[in-house]
N, CA, C and O of each residue as an XYZ file, in Angstrom:
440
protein
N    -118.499    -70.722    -61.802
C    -118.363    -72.128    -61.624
C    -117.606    -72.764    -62.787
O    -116.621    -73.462    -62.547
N    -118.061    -72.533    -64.147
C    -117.152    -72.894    -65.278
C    -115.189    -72.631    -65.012
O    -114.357    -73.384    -65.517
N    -114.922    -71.712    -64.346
C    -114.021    -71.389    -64.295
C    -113.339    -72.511    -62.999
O    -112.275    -73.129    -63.049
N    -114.031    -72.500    -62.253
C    -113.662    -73.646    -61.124
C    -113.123    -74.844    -61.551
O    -112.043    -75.394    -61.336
N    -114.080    -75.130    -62.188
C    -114.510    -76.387    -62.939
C    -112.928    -76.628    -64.573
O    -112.605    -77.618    -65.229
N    -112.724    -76.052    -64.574
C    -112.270    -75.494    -65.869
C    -110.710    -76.079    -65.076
O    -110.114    -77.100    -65.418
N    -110.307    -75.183    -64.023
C    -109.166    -75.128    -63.087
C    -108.985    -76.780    -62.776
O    -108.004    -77.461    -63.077
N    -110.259    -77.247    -62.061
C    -110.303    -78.355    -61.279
C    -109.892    -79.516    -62.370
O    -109.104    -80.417    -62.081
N    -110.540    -79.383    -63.701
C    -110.151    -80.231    -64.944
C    -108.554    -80.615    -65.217
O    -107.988    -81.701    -65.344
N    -107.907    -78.738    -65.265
C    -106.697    -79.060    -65.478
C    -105.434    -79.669    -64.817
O    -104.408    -80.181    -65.266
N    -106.252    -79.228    -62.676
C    -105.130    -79.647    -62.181
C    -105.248    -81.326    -62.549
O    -104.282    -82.014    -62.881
N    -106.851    -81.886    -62.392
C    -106.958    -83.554    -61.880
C    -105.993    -83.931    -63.347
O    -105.184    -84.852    -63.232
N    -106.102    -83.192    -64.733
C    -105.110    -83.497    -65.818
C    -103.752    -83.669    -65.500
O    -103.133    -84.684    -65.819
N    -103.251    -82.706    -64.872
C    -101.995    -82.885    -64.169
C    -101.298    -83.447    -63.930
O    -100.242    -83.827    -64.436
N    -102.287    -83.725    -62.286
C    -101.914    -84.971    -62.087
C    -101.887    -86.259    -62.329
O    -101.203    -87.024    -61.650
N    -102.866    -86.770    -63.645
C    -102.540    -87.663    -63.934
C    -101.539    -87.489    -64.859
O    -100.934    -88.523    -65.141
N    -101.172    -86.440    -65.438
C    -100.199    -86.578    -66.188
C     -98.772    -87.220    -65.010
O     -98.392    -88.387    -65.098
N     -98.261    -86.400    -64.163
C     -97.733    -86.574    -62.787
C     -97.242    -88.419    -63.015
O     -96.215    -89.049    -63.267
N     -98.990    -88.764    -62.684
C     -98.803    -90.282    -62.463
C     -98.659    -90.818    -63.152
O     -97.856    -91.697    -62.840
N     -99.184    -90.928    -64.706
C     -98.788    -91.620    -65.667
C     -97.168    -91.963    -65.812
O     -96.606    -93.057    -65.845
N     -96.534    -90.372    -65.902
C     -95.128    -90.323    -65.709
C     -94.324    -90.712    -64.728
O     -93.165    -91.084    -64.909
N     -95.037    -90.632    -63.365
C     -94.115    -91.468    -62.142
C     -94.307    -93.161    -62.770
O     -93.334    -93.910    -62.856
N     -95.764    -93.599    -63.189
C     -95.685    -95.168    -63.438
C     -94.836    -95.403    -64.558
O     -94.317    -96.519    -64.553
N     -94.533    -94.614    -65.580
C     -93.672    -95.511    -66.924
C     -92.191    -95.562    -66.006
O     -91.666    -96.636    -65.712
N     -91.466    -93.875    -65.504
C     -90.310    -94.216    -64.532
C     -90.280    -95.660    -63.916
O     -89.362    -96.451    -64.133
N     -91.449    -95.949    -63.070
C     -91.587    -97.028    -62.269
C     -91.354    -98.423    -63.002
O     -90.763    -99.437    -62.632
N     -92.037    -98.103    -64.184
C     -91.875    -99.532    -65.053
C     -90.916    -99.716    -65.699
O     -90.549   -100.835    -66.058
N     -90.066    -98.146    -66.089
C     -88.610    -98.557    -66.568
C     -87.452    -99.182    -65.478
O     -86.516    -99.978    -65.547
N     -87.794    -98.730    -64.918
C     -86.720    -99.192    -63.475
C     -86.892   -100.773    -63.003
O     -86.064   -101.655    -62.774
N     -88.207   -100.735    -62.964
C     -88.647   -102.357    -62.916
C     -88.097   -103.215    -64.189
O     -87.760   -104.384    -64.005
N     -88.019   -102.692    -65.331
C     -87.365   -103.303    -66.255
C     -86.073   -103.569    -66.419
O     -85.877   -104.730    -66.778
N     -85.076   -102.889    -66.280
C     -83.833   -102.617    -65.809
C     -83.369   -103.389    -64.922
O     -82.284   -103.947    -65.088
N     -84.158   -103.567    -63.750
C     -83.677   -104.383    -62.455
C     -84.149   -105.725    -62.950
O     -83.412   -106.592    -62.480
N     -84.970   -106.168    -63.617
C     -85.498   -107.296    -64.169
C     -84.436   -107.680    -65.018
O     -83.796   -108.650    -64.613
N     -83.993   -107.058    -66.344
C     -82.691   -106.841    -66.736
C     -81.617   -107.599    -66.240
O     -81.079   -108.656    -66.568
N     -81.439   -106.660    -65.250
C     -79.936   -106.840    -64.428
C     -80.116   -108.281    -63.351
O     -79.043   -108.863    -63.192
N     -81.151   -108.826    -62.710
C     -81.437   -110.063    -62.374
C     -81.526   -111.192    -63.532
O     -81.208   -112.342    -63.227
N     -81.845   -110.973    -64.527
C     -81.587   -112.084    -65.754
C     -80.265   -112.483    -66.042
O     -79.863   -113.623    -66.279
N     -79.308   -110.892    -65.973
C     -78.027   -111.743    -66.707
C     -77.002   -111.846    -65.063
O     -75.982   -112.531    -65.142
N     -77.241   -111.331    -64.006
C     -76.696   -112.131    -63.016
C     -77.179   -113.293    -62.669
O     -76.523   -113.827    -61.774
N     -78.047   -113.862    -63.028
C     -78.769   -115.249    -62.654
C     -78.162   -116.037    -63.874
O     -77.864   -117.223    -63.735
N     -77.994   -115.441    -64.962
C     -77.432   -116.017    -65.829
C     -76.087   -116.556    -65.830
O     -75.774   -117.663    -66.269
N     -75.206   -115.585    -65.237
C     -74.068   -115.193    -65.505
C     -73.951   -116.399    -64.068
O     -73.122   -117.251    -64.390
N     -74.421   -116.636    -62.903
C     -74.473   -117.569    -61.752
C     -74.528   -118.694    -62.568
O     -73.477   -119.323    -62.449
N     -75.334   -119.240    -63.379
C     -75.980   -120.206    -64.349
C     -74.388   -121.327    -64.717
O     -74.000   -122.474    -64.492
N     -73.947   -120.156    -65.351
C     -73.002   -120.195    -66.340
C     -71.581   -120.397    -65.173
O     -70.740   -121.230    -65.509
N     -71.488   -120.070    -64.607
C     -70.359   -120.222    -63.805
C     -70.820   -121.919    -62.792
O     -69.992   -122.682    -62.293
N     -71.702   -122.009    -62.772
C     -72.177   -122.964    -61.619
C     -71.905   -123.964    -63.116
O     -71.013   -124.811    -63.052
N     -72.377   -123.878    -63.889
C     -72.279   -125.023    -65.390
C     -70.862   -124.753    -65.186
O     -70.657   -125.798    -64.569
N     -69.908   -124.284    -65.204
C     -68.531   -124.305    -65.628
C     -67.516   -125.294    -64.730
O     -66.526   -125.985    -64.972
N     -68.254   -124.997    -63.664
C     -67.627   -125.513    -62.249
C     -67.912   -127.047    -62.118
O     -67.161   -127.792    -61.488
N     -69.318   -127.569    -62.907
C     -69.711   -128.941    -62.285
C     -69.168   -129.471    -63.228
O     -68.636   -130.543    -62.942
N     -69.010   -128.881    -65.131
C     -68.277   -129.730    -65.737
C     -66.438   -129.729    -65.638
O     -65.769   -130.602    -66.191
N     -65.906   -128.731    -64.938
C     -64.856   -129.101    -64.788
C     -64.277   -130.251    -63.386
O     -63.327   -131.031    -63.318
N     -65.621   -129.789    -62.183
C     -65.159   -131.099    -61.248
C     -65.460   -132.678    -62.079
O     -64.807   -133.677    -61.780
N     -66.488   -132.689    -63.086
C     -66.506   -134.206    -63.470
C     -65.810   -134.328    -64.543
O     -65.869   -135.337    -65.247
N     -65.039   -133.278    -64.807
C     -63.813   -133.654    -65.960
C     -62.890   -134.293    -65.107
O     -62.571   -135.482    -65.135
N     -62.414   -133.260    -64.215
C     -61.387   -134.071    -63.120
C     -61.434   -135.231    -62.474
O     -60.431   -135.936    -62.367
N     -63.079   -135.692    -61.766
C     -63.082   -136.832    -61.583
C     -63.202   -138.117    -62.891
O     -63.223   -139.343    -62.788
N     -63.226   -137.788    -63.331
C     -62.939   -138.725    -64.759
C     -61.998   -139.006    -65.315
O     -61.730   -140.060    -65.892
N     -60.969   -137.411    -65.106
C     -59.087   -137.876    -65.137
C     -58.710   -138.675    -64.175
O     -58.004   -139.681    -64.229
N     -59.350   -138.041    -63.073
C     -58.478   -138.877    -61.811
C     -58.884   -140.638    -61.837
O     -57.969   -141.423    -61.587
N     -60.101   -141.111    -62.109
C     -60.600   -141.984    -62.469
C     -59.345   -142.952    -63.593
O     -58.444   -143.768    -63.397
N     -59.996   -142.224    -64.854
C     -59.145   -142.892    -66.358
C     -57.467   -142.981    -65.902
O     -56.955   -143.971    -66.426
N     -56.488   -142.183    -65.050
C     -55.209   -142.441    -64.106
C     -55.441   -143.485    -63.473
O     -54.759   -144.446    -63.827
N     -56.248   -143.677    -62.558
C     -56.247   -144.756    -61.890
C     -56.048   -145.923    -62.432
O     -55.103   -146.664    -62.165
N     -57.310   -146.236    -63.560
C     -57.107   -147.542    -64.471
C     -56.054   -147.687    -65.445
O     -55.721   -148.727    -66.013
N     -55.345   -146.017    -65.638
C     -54.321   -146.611    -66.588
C     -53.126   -147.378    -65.691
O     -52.411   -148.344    -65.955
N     -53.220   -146.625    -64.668
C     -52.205   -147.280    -63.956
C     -52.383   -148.686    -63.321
O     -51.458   -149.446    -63.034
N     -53.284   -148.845    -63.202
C     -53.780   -150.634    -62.691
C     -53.241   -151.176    -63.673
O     -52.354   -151.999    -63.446
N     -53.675   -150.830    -65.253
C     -53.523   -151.538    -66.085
C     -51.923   -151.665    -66.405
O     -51.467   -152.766    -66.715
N     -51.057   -150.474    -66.320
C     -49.559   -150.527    -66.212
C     -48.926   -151.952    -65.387
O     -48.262   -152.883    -65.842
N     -49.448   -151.683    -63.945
C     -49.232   -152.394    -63.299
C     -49.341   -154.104    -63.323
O     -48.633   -155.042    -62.957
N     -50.429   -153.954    -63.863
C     -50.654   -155.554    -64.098
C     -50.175   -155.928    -65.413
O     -50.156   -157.157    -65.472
N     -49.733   -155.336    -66.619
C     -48.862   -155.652    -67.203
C     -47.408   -155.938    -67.676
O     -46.834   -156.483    -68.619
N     -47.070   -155.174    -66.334
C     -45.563   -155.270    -65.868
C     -45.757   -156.613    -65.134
O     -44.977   -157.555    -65.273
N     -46.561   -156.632    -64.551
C     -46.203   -157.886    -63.661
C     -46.294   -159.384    -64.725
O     -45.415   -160.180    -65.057
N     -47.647   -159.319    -65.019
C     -47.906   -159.861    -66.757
C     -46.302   -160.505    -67.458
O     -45.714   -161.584    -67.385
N     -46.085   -159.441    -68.000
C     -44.407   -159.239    -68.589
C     -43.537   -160.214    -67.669
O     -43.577   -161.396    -68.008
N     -43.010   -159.997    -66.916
C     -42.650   -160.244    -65.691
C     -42.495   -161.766    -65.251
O     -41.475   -162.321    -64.843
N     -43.736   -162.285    -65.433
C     -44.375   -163.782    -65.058
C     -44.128   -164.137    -66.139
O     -43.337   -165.079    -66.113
N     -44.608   -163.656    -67.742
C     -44.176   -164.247    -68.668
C     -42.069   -164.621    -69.077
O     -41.581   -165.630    -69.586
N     -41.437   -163.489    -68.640
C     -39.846   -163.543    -68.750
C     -39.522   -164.285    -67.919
O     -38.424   -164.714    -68.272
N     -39.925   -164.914    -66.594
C     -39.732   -165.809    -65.852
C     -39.786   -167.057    -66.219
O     -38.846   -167.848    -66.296
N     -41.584   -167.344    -66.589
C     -41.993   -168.483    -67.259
C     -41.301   -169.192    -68.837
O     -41.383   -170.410    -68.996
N     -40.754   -168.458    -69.741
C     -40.592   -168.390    -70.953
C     -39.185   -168.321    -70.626
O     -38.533   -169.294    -71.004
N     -38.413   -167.205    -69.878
C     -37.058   -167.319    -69.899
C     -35.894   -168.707    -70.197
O     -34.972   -168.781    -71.009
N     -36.322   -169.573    -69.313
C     -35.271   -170.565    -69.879
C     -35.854   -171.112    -70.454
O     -34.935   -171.811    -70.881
N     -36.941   -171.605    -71.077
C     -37.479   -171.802    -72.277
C     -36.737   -171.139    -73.624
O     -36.933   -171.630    -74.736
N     -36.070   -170.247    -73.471
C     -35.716   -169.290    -74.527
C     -34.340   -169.826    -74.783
O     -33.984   -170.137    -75.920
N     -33.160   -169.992    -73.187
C     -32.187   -170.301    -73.329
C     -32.178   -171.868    -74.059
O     -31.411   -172.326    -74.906
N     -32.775   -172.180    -73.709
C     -32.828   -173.856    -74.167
C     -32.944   -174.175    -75.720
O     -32.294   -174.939    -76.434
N     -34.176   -173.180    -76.031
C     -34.505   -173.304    -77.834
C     -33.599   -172.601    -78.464
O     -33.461   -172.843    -79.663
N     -32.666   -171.455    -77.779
C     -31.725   -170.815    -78.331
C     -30.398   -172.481    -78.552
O     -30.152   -173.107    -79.583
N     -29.971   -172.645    -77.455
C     -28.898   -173.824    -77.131
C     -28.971   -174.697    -77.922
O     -27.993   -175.282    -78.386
N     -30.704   -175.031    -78.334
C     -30.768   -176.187    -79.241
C     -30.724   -176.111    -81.016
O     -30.222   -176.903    -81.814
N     -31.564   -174.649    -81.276
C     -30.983   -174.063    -82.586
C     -29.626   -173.946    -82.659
O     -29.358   -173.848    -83.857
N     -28.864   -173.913    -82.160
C     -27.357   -173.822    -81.978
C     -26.693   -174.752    -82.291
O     -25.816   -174.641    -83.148
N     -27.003   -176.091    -81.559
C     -26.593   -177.026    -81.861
C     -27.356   -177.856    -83.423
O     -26.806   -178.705    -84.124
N     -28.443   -177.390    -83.567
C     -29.016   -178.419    -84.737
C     -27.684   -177.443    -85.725
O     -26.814   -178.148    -86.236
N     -27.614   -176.407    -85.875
C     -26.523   -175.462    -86.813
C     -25.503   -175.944    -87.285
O     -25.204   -176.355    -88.406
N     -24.862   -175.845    -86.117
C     -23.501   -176.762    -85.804
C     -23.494   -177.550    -86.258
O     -22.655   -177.529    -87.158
N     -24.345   -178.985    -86.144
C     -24.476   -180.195    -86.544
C     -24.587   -180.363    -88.137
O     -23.983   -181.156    -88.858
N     -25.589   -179.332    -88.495
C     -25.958   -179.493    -90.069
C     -24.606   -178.569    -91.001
O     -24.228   -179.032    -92.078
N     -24.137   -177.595    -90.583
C     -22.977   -176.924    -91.345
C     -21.969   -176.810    -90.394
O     -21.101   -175.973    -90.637
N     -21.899   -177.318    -89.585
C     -20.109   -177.092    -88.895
C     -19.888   -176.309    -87.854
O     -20.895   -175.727    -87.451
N     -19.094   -176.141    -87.396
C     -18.706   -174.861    -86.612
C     -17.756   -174.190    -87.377
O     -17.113   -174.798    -88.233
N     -17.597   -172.988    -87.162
C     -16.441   -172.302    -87.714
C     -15.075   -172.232    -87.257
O     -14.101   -171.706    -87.794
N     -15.240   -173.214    -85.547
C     -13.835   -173.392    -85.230
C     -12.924   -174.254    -85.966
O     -11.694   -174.232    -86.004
N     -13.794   -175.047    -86.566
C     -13.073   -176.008    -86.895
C     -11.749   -175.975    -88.170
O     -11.098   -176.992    -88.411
């Protein structure tokens, strides 16, 4: 019976040796795949961050274009209303410095 017994000890040793060693395999592999789901979730992370700050970069160019150009626009026109408004205003104060000139030192036709 010792001898049975003796046998029966070493296989049930065995096999737990067996299992011990199938579970660390098991837990390295589980680690690994745990691993490899961190930095693809990561690496998703990181690309999905890349993507939302470059669409609200763009909408913020396309945006800041818009207003520069409103603002172009309405300062041309601005400009515009003012060279209209001011224009013969200009010829006139020019015409009249001209003549106060004339009057105070001469003309040079003369």
């Amino acid at each position: 019976m010792a001898a049975n017994l003796a046998e029966e000890i070493k296989e049930v040793e065995a096999r737990s040796k067996d299992i011990v060693k199938d579970a660390k395999n098991g837990a390295a592999q589980m680690i690994n795949e745990a691993q490899n789901e961190v930095e693809r979730r990561t690496k998703e992370a990181k690309q999905k961050a890349f993507r939302l700050f470059k669409e609200n970069t763009a909408s913020v160019e396309r945006e800041a274009e818009e207003k520069a150009k409103q603002s172009v626009e309405a300062g041309q026109k601005k400009s515009e209303q003012l060279a209209k408004q001011y224009g013969q205003k200009v010829n006139s104060a020019a015409q009249w410095i001209s003549e106060e000139v004339i009057s105070r030192y001469g003309s040079s036709e003369n």
